[in-house]
N, C-alpha and C positions, 0 to 999 in steps of 0.2 A: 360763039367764038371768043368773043370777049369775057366771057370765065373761064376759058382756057389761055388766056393772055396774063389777064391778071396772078391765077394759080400759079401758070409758069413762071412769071416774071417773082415773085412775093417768093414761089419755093429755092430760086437763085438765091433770092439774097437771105432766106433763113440756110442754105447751105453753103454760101460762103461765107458769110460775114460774120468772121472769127473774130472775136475781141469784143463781144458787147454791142450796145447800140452807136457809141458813137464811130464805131468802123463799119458801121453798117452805113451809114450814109451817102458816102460815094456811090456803095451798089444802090442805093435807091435810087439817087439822084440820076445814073446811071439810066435804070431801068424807069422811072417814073419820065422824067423830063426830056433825054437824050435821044434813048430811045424809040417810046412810044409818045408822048409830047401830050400824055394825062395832064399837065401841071405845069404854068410856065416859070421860070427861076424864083421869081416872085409870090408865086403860091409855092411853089415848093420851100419857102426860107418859111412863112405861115403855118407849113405843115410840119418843120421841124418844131417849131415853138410849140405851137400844141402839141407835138407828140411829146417833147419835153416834161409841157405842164400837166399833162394826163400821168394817172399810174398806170404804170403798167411799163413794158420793153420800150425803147423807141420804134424797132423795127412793126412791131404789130401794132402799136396805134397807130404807124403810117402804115402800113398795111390795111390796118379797120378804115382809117381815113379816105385813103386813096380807092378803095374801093366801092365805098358807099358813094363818093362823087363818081365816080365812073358808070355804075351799075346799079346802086341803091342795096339796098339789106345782104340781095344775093351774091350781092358781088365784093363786100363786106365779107360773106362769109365767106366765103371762096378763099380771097387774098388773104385773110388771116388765116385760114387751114395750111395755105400754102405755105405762109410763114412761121409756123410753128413745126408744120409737119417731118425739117429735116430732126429738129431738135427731140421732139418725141420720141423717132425712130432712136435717135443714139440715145437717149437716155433710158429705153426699152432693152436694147441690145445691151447696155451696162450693168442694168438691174438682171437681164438674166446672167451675166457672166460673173457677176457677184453670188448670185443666188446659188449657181454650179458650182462656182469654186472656193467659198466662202470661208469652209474649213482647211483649205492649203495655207501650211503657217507663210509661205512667201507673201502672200494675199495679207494674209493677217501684218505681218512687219511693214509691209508697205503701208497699208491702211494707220497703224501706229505710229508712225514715223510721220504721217500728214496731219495728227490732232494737235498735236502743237503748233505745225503752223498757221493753221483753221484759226484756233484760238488764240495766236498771235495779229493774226491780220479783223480778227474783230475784235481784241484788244487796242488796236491801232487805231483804228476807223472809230470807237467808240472815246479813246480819250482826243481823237481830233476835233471831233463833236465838242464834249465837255468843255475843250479850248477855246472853240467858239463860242461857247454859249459863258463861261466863262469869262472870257478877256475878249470878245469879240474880234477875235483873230490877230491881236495887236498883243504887243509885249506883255508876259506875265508881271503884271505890279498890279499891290495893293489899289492903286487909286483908280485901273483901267477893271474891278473885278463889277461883274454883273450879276450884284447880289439876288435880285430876283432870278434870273434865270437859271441862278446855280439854286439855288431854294427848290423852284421848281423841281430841277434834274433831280436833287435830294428825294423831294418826295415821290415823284415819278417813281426811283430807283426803290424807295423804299415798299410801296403800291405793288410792284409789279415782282419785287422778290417775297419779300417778305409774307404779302398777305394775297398774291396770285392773281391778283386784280385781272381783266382784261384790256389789253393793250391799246383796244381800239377807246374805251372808254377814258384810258388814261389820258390819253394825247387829245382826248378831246375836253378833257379836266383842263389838261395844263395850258391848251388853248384857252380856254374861255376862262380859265385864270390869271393868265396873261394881261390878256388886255380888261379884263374887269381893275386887277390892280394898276397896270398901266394906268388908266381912265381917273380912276379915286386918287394916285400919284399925281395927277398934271393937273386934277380940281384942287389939291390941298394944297399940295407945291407951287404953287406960280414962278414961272422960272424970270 
């Protein structure tokens, strides 16, 4: 009975909670604390934080989370099937309807019409980035610029177009490049 709790409860909130993980919350909160009373307010602020620091959705690491303290492994799996499972269906159901109609130029215009704003909203998200890392989110000036971390970005950018690097290696470069010169910076420098 209790895998059919959690399923249900987890498949609510991957079918309503439209807007990402942080509008998934209330339905958790909702459904974890309110409802069935898995998690008191307290663990449930705990389970936001991790599911934060975890990769992954928020909803499904609270899902994997709240599960495994509930049930252990199987009930882990359970609550995260449930919570992926409204999102699969619709993105099965769009991959066939793409695939049947793929060749109707309407299909095609609309699809066209949305590459620019794809690539506008991760041209956005990518020089908000560089601005932090940059000017550490503080006015663009010469004296607030963060020359190592724009170095960094440089070479990253250069690794991963130019020579196809893999991604996962890079960020693991520019990490332990970081604080290696960090380190050698605060030994030499004495502030």
């Amino acid at each position: 009975m209790i895998y059919f709790e959690l399923f249900w409860s987890f498949l609510q909130v991957g079918m309503f909670s439209i807007g990402g993980g942080y509008a998934a919350m209330p339905l958790i909160q909702s459904q974890v604390v309110t409802r069935h009373g898995w998690l008191t307010m307290n663990e449930f602020t705990d389970l936001i934080t991790i599911a934060e620091m975890t990769p992954g959705p928020i909803a499904v690491n609270s899902a994997t989370f709240v599960g495994i303290r509930i049930a252990g492994f199987a009930g882990a799996t359970v609550a995260t099937f449930g919570c992926i499972l409204p999102s699969c269906f619709i993105v099965s159901l769009l991959a066939f309807i793409y695939y049947r109609y793929k060749k109707l130029s309407a299909l095609q215009s609309v699809l066209a019409s949305l590459r620019p704003a794809v690539v506008a909203l991760i041209a956005a998200a990518g020089l908000s980035i560089l601005q932090t890392v940059a000017f550490g989110g503080s006015a663009a000036a010469l004296e607030n610029v963060n020359w190592l971390g724009l170095g960094l970005f440089a070479a990253a950018f250069l690794l991963l177009r130019k020579w196809k690097w893999n991604p996962i290696l890079v960020m693991c470069l520019c990490g332990v490049s970081f604080l290696v010169l960090n380190l050698l910076g605060n030994l030499l420098l004495p502030h």
